[in-house]
C-alpha positions in Angstrom: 65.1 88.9 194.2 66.4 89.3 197.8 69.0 88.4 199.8 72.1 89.1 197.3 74.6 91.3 198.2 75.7 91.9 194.7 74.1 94.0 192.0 70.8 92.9 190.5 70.2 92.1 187.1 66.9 93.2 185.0 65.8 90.5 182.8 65.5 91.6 179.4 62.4 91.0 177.4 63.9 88.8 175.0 64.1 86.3 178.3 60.9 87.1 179.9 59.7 86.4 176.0 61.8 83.1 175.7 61.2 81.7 179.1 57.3 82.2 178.6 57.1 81.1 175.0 58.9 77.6 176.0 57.1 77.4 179.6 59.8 77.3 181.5 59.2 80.7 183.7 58.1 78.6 186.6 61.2 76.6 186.0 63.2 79.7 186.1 61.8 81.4 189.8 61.8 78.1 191.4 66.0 78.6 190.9 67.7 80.4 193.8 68.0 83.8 193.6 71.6 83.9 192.9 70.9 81.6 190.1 68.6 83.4 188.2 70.9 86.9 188.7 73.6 85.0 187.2 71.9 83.7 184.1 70.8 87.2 183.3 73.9 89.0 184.0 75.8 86.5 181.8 73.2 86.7 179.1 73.3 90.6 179.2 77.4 90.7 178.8 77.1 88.9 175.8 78.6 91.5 173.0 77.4 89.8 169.9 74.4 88.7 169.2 74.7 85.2 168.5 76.7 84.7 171.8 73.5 86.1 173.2 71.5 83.9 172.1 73.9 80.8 172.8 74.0 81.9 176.0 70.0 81.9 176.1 69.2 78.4 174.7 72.0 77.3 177.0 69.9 78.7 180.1 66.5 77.5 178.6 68.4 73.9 178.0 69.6 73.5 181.8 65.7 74.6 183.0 64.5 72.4 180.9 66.6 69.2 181.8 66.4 70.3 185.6 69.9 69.4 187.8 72.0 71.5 185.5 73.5 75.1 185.9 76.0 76.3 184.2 77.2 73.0 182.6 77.6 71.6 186.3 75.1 69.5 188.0 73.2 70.7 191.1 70.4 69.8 193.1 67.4 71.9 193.7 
């Protein structure tokens, strides 16, 4: 990622694992890079792991439909 001023966030291998099982990794770096940071910084904060995991299937939903992030539309 470049160009964020903020700190980066590693993706975990649970998402790297989830995002290539459901073939959505293109999906995923075609997103901007402050996009994808988000998703894995909000993913990683998760305490519990079911919220995790909400919070996955949530990310994997949005790439999936295309025009979504974080429940808002956008355009790509």
């Amino acid at each position: 990622m470049t160009g964020l001023k903020r700190a980066l966030n590693a993706m975990s291998d649970e998402t790297r694992a989830a995002l290539t099982e459901h073939g959505l990794m293109a999906g995923y770096e075609a997103r901007p890079d402050y996009q994808r940071n988000d998703y894995l910084g909000w993913i990683a904060r998760a305490k519990r792991p079911d919220t995790r995991q909400k919070r996955l299937d949530q990310m994997l939903d949005e790439l999936r439909r295309g025009g979504i992030y974080m429940n808002m539309a956008w355009r790509g």
